[in-house]
ROKOL-150884 format. One line per field, with one value per atom (N, C-alpha, C): residue in three letters; atom name; x, y, z. Coordinates in steps of 0.02 Angstrom, whole numbers, padded with zeros to 5 digits, always signed. Layout:
REM residues N
aa <- [Ala,...]
at <- [CA,...]
x <- [X,...]
y <- [Y,...]
z <- [Z,...]
***
This chain:
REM residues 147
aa <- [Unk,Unk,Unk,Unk,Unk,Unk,Unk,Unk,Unk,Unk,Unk,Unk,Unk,Unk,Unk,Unk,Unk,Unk,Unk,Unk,Unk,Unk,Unk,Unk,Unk,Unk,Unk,Unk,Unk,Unk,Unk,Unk,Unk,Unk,Unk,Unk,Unk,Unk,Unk,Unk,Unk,Unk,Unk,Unk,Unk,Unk,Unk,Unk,Unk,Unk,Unk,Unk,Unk,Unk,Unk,Unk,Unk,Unk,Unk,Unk,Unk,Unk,Unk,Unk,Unk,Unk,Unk,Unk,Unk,Unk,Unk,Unk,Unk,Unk,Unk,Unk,Unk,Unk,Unk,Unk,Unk,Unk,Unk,Unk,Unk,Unk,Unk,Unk,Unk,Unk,Unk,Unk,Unk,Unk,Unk,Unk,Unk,Unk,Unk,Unk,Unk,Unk,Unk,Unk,Unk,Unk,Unk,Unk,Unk,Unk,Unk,Unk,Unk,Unk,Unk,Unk,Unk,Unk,Unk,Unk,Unk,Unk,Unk,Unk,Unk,Unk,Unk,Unk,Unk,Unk,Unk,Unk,Unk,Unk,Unk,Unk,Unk,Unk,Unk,Unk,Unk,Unk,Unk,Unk,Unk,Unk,Unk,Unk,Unk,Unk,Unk,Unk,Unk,Unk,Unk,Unk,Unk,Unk,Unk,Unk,Unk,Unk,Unk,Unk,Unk,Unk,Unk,Unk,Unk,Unk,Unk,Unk,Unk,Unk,Unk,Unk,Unk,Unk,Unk,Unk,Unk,Unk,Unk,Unk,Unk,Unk,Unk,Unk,Unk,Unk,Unk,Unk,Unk,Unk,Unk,Unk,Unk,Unk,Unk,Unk,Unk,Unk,Unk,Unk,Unk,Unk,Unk,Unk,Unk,Unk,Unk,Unk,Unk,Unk,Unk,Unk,Unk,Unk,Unk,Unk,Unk,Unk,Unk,Unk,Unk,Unk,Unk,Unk,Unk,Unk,Unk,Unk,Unk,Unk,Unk,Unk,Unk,Unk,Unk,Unk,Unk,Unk,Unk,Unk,Unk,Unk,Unk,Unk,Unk,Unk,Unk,Unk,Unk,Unk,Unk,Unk,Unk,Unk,Unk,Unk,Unk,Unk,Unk,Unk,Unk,Unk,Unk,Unk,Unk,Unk,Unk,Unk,Unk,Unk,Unk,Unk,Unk,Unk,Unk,Unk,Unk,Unk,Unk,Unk,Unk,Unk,Unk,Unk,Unk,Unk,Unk,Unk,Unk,Unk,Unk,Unk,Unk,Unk,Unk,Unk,Unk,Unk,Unk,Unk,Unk,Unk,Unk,Unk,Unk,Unk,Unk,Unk,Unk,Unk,Unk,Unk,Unk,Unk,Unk,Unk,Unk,Unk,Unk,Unk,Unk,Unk,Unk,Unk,Unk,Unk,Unk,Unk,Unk,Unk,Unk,Unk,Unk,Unk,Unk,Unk,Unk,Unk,Unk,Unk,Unk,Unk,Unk,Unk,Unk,Unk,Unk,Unk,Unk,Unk,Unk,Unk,Unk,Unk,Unk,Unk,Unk,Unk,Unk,Unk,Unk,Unk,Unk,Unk,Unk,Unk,Unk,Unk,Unk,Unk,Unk,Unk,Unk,Unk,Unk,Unk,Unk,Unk,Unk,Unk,Unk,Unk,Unk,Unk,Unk,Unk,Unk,Unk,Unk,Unk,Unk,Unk,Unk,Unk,Unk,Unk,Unk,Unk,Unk,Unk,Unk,Unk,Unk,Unk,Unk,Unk,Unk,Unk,Unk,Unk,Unk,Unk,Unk,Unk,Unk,Unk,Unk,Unk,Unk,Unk,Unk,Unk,Unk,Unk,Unk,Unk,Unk,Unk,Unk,Unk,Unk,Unk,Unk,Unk,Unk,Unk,Unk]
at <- [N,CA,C,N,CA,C,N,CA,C,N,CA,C,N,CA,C,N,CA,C,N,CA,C,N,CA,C,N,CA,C,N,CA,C,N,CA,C,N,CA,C,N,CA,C,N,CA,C,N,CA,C,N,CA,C,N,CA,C,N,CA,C,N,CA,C,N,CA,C,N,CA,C,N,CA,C,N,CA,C,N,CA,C,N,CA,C,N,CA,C,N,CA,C,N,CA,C,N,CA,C,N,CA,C,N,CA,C,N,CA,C,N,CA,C,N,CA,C,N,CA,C,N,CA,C,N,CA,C,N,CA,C,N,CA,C,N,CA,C,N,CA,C,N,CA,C,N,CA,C,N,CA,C,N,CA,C,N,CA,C,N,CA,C,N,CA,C,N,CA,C,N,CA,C,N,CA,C,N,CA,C,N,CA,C,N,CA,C,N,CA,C,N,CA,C,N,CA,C,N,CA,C,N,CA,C,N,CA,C,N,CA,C,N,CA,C,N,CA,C,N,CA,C,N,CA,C,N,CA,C,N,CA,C,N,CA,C,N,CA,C,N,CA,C,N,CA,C,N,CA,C,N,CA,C,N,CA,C,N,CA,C,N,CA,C,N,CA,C,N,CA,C,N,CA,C,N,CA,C,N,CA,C,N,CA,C,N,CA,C,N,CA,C,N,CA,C,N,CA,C,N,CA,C,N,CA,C,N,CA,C,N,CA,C,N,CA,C,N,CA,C,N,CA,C,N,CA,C,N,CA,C,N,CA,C,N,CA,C,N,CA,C,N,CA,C,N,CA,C,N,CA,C,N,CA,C,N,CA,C,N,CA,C,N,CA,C,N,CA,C,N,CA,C,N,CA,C,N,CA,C,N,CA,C,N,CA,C,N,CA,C,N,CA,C,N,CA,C,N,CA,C,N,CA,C,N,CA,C,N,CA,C,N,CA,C,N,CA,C,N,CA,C,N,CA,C,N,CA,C,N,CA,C,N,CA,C,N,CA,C,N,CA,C,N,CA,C,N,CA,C,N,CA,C,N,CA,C,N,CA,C,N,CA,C,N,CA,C,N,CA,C,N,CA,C,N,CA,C,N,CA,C,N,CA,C,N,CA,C,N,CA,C,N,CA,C,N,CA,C,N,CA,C,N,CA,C,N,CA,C,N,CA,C]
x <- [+00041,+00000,+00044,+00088,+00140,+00167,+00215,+00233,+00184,+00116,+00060,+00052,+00074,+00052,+00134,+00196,+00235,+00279,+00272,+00277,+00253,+00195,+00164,+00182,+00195,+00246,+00275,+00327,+00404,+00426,+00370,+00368,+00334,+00298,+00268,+00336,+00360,+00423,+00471,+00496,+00550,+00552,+00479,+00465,+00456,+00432,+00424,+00500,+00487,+00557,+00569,+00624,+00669,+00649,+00651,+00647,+00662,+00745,+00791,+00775,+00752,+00733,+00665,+00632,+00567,+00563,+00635,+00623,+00687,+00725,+00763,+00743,+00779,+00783,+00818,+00789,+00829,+00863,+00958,+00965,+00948,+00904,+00880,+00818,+00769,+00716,+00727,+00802,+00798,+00815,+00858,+00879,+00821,+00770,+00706,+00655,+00695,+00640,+00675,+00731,+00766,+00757,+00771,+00757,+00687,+00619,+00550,+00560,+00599,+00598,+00635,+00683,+00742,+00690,+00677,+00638,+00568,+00545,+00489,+00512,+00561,+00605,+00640,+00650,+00693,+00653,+00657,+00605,+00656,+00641,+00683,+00691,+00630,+00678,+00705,+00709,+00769,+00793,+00843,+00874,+00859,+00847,+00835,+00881,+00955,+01002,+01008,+00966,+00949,+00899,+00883,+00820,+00831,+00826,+00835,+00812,+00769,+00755,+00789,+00849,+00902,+00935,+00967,+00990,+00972,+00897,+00876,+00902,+00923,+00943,+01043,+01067,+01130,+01177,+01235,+01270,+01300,+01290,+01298,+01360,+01421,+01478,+01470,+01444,+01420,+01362,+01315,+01291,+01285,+01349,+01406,+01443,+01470,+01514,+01477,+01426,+01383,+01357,+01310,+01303,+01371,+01411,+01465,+01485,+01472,+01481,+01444,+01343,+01312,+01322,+01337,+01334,+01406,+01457,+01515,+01497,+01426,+01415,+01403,+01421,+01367,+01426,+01386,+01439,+01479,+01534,+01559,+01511,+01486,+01468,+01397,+01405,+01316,+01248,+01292,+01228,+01241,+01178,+01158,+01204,+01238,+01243,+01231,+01137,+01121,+01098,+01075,+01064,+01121,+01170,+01212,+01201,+01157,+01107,+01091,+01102,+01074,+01009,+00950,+00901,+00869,+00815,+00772,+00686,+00675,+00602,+00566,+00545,+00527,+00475,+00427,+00373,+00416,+00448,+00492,+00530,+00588,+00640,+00607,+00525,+00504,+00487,+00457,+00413,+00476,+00541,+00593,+00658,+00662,+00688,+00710,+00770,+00776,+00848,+00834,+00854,+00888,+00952,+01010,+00999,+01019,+01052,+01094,+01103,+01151,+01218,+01275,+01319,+01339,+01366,+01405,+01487,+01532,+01578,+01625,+01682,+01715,+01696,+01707,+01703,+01601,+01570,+01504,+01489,+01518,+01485,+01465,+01408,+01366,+01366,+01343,+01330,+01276,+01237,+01147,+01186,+01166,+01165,+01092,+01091,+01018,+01014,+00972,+00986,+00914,+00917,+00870,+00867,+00796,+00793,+00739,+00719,+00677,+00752,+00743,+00788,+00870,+00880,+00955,+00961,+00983,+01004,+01053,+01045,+01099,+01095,+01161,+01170,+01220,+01191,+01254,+01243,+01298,+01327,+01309,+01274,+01289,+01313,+01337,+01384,+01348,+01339,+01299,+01325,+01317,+01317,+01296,+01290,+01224,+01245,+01232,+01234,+01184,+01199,+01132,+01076,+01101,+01032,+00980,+01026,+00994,+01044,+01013,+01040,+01087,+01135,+01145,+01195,+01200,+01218,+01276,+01331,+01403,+01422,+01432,+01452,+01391,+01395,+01356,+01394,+01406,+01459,+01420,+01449,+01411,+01460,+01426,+01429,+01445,+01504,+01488,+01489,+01464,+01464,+01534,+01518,+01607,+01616,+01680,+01672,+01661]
y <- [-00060,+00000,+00063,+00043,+00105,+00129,+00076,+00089,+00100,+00100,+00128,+00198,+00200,+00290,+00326,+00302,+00336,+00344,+00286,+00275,+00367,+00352,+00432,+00492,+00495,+00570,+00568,+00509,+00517,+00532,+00511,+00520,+00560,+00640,+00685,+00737,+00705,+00766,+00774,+00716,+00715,+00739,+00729,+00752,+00834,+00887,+00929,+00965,+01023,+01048,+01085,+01093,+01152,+01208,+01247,+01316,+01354,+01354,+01370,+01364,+01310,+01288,+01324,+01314,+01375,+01412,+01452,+01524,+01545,+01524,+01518,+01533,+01603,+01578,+01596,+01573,+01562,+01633,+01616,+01656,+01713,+01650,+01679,+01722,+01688,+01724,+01795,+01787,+01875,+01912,+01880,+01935,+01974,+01910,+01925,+01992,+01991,+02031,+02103,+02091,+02140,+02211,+02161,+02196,+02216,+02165,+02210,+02261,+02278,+02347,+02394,+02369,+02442,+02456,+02402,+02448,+02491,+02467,+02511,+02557,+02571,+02620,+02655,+02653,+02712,+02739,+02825,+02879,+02919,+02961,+03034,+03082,+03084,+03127,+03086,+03031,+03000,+02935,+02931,+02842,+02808,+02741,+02669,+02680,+02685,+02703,+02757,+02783,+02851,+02801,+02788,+02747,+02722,+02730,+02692,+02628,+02612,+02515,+02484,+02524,+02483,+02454,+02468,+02428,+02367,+02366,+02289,+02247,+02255,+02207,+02216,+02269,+02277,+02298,+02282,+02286,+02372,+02396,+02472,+02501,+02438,+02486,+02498,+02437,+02458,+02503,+02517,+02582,+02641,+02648,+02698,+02713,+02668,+02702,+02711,+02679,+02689,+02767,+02788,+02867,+02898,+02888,+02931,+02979,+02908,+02901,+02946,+02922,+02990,+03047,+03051,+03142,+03182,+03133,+03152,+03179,+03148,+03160,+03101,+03054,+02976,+02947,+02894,+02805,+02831,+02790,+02796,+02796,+02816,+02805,+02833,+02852,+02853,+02809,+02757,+02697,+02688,+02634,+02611,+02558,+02569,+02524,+02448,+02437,+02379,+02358,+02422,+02393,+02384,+02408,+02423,+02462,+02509,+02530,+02617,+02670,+02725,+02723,+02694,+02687,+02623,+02610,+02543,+02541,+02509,+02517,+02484,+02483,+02450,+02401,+02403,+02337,+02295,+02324,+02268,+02214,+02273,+02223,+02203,+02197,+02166,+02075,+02104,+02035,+01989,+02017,+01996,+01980,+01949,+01943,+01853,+01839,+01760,+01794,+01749,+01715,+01683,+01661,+01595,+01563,+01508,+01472,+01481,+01500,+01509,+01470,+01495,+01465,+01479,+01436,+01449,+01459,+01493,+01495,+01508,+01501,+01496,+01540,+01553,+01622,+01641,+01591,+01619,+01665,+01649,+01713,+01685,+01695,+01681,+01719,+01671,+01723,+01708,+01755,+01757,+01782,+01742,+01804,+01831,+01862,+01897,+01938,+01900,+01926,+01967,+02023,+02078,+02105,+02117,+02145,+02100,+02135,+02080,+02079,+02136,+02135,+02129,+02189,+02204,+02175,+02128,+02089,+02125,+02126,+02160,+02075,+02069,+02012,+02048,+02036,+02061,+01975,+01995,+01968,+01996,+01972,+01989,+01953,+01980,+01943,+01951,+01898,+01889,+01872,+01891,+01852,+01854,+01805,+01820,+01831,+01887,+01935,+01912,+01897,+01872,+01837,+01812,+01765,+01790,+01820,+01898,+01890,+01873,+01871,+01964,+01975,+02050,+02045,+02111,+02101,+02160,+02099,+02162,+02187,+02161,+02190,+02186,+02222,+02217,+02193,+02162,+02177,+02166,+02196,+02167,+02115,+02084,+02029,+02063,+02072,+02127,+02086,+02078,+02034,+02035,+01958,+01941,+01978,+01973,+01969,+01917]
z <- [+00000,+00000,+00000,+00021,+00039,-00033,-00022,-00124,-00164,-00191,-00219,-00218,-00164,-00134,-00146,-00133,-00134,-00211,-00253,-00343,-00366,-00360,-00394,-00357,-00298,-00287,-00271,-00278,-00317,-00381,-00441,-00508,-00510,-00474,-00485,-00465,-00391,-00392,-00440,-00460,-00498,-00588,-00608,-00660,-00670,-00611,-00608,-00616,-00647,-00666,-00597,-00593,-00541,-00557,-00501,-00507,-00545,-00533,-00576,-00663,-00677,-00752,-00745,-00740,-00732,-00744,-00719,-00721,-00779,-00808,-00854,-00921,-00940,-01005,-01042,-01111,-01180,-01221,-01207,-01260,-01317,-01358,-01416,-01392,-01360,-01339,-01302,-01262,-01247,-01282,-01315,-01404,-01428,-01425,-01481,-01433,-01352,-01337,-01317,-01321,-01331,-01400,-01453,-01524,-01521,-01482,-01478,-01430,-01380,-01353,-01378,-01412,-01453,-01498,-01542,-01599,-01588,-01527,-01518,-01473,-01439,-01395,-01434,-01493,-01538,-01596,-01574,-01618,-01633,-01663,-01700,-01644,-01578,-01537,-01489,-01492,-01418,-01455,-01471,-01486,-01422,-01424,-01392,-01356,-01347,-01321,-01267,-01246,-01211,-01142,-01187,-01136,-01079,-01005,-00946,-00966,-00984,-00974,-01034,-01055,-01092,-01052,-00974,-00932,-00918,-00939,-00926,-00974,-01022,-01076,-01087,-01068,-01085,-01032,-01017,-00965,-00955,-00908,-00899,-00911,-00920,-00968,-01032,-01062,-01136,-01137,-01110,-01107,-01121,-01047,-01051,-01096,-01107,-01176,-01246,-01259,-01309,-01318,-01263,-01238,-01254,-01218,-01228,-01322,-01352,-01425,-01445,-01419,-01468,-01429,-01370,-01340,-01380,-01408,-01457,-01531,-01526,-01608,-01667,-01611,-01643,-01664,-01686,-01692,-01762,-01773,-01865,-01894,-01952,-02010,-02001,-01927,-01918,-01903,-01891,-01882,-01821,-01798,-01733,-01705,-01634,-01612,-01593,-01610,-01607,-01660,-01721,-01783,-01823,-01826,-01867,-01943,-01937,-01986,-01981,-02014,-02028,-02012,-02055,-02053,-02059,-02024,-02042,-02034,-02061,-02075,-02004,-01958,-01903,-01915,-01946,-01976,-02013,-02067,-02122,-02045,-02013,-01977,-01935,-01889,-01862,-01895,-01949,-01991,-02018,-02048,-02054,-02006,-01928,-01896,-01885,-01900,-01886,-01841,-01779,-01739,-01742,-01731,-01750,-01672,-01694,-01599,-01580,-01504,-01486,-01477,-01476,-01456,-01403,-01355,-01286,-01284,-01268,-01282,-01209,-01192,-01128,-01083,-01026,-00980,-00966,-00996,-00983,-01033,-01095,-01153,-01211,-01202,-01271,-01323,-01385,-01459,-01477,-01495,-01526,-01585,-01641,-01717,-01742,-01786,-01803,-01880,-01897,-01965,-01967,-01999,-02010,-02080,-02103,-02151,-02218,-02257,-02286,-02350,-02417,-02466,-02447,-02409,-02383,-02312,-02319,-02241,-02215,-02156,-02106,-02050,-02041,-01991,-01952,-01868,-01813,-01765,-01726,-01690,-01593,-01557,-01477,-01443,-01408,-01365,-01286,-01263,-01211,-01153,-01076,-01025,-00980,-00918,-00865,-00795,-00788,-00740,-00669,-00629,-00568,-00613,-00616,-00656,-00722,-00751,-00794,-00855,-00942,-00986,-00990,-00989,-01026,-01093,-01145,-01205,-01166,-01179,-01184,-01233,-01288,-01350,-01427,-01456,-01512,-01570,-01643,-01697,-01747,-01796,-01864,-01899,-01948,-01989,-02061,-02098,-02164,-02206,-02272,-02321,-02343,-02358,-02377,-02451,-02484,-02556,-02581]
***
């Protein structure tokens, strides 16, 4: 009788995920929710970059030095730090967003890639790592077409 009763919540605890896994998550998925707050966080009078709840997604030296850049007079060439882009259409690079898988790489740093764009692809590179239990993006890069 005993074993009857103790079979099923032993195989109810053990099947139930951990906390930890629960509350976890995916790489790619914070990329993806990242790019839905820049792109709806960046207008003509404030870049995404200005924004306090960019801290939630990016580590506060890259930030910092990002700001630093536009209060100088902006990035090379004029494009975005997270787009790598002058301009972009925000519906197009929404509907056109793939996601790569991540890779894990030594030291706790991940790579999300991301390709954007419907005609003219733009592909970058983030560089990821987790901070208190908290995905953040340390570096941004782009991907330039080969010859």
């Amino acid at each position: 009788m005993r074993c009857k009763f103790l079979l099923p919540v032993l195989f109810t605890l053990l099947s139930a995920p951990l906390p930890a896994q629960a509350n976890a998550q995916m790489p790619e998925e914070f990329v993806r929710q990242f790019y839905a707050w820049y792109i709806a966080a960046d207008n003509a009078d404030q870049p995404a970059e200005m924004d306090n709840d960019i801290y939630r997604y990016v580590a506060k030296a890259t930030v910092d030095r990002v700001r630093a850049d536009l209060k100088r007079g902006g990035l090379p060439d004029g494009v975005s730090y997270f787009t790598k882009v002058q301009d972009y259409h925000p519906v197009g690079w929404k509907a056109n967003t793939v996601i790569h898988p991540a890779t894990s790489l030594n030291d706790g740093v991940t790579l999300v890639a991301e390709s954007f764009g419907q005609q003219e692809k733009t592909d970058i590179v983030l560089f990821l790592k987790q901070e208190q239990g908290h995905w953040l993006i340390m570096k941004a890069d782009d991907v330039l077409p080969w010859p």
